[in-house]
C-alpha positions in Angstrom: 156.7 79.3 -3.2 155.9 78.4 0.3 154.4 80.6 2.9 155.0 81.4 6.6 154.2 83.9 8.9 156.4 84.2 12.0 154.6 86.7 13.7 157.8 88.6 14.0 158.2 86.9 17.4 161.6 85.1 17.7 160.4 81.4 19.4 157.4 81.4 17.0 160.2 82.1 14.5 162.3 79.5 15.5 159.0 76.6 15.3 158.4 77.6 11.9 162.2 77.6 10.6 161.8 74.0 12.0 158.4 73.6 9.8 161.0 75.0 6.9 163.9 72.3 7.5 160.8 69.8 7.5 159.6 70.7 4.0 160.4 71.0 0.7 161.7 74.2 0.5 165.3 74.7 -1.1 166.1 78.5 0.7 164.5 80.9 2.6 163.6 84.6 2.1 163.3 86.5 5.5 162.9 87.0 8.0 161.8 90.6 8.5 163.5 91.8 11.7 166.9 91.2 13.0 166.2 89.5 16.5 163.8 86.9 14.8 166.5 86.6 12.1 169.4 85.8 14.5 166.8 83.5 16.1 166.8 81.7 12.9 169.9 81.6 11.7 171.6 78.8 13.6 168.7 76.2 12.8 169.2 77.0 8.6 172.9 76.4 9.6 172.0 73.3 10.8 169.7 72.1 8.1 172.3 73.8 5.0 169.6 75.8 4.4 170.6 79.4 2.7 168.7 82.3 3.9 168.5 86.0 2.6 166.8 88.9 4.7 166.3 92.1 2.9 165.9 94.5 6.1 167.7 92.6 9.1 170.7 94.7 10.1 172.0 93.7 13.1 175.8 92.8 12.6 176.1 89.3 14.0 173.7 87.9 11.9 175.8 86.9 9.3 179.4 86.7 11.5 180.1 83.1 11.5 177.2 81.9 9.5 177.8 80.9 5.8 174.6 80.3 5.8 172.4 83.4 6.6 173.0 86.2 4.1 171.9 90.2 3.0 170.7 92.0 1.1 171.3 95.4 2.9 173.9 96.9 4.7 174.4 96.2 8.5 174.0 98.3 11.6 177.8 99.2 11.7 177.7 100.6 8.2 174.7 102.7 8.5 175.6 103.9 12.3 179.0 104.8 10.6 177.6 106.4 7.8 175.2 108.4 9.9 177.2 109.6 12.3 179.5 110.8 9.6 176.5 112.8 7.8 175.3 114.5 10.9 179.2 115.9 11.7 180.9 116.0 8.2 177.3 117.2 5.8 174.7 118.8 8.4 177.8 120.1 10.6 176.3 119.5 14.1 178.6 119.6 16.8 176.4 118.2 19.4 173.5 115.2 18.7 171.2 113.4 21.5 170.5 109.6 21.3 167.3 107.5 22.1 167.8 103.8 21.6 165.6 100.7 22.3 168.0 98.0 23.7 167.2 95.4 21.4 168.9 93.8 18.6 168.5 96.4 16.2 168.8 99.7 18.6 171.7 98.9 20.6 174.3 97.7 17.6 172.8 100.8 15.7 173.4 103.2 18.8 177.0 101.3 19.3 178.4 101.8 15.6 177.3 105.6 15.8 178.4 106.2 19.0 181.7 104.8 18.8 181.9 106.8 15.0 180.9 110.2 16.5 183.6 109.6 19.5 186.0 109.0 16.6 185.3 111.8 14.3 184.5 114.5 17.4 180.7 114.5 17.4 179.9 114.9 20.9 176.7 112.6 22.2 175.3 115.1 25.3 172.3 112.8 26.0 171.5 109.0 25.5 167.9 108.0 26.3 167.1 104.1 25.9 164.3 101.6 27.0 163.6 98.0 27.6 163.1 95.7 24.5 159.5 95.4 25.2 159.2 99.0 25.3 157.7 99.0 28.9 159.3 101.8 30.3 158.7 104.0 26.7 156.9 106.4 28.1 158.8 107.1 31.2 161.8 107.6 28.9 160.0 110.0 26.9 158.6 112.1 29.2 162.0 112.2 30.5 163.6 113.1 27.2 160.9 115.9 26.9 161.9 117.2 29.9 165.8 117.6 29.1 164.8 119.1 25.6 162.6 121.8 27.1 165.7 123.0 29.6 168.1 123.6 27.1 168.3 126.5 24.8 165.5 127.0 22.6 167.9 128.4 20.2 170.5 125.6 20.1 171.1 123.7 17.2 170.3 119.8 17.9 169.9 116.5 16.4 167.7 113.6 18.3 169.5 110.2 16.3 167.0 107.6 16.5 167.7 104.1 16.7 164.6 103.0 17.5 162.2 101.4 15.5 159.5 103.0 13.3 156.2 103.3 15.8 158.6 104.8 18.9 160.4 107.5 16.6 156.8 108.6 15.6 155.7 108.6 18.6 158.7 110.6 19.9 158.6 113.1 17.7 155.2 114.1 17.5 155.4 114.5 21.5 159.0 116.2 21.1 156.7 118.7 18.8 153.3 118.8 20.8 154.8 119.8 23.9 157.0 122.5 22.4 160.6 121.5 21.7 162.2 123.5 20.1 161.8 123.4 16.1 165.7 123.9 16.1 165.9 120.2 16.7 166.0 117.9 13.9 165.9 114.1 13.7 168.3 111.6 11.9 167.8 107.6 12.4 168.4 104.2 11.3 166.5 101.9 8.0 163.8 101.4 10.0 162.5 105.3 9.7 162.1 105.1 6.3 
């Protein structure tokens, strides 16, 4: 077993899936996130090197790669499956969406989005920031605001495809600053 660490960062990714082609190793296991893992993919391609990520989502990383393989499901089948839930099993009418536009946010916002279109759960706010999360707390203040105008006594779901430290962040501001407890939270693998 051969060890390397990425750094999560897609070009440092793409140096050390060169280090892989270069040594003895027979198939890879990882990478962790989607962007770093679509990063990666076309240089195992290359090489006929098989990978296997147990927690990238993102849909195209396996579309035209018979390389580059899962162990989970993708972004379309969880938006799907969410958006489903929230309508069909917690009967909400109405949800919110807060999205970071990478890899991961944007093709989990995009399969629940076009799901809840489909199945008449109506989307009455969509929130997203940058990639490098830059503009996070301009967002959120912003969301806050919104939240605290409507009716404290509606029913509403925040879906959150966002990764794990923005969701947390989000909702223990949503809660410090007094939205309403009437709004519940739903998202993507990464908030487990």
């Amino acid at each position: 077993l051969l060890i390397f660490y990425d750094e999560n960062e897609p070009e440092r990714a793409k140096e050390i899936a060169l280090e892989i082609t270069n040594s003895q190793a027979v198939a890879v296991l990882g990478h962790y996130t989607s962007a770093v893992s679509i990063a990666t993919a076309p240089i195992y391609q290359e090489y006929g090197i098989p990978a296997i990520s147990g927690s990238a989502t993102a849909d195209e990383l396996t579309k035209g790669n018979d390389w580059y393989f899962r162990s989970i499901f993708n972004n379309s089948e969880q938006g799907a499956l969410l958006a489903n839930y929230a309508r069909k099993i917690l009967h909400y009418h109405y949800v919110d969406i807060i999205f970071d536009e990478d890899i991961y946010g944007t093709t989990l916002a995009k399969s629940f989005i076009k799901t809840a279109e489909f199945i008449g759960l109506k989307i009455r706010h969509r929130w997203h920031f940058k990639e490098d999360g830059t503009d996070f707390q301009t967002i959120l203040e912003e969301m806050t605001a919104t939240l605290l105008q409507d009716s404290p006594t509606r029913k509403n779901m925040i879906f959150f495809a966002t990764h794990s430290t923005e969701a947390v962040d989000a909702i223990v501001t949503l809660r410090k600053k007094g939205v309403s407890k009437n709004v519940k939270f739903i998202g993507g693998d990464a908030l487990s």
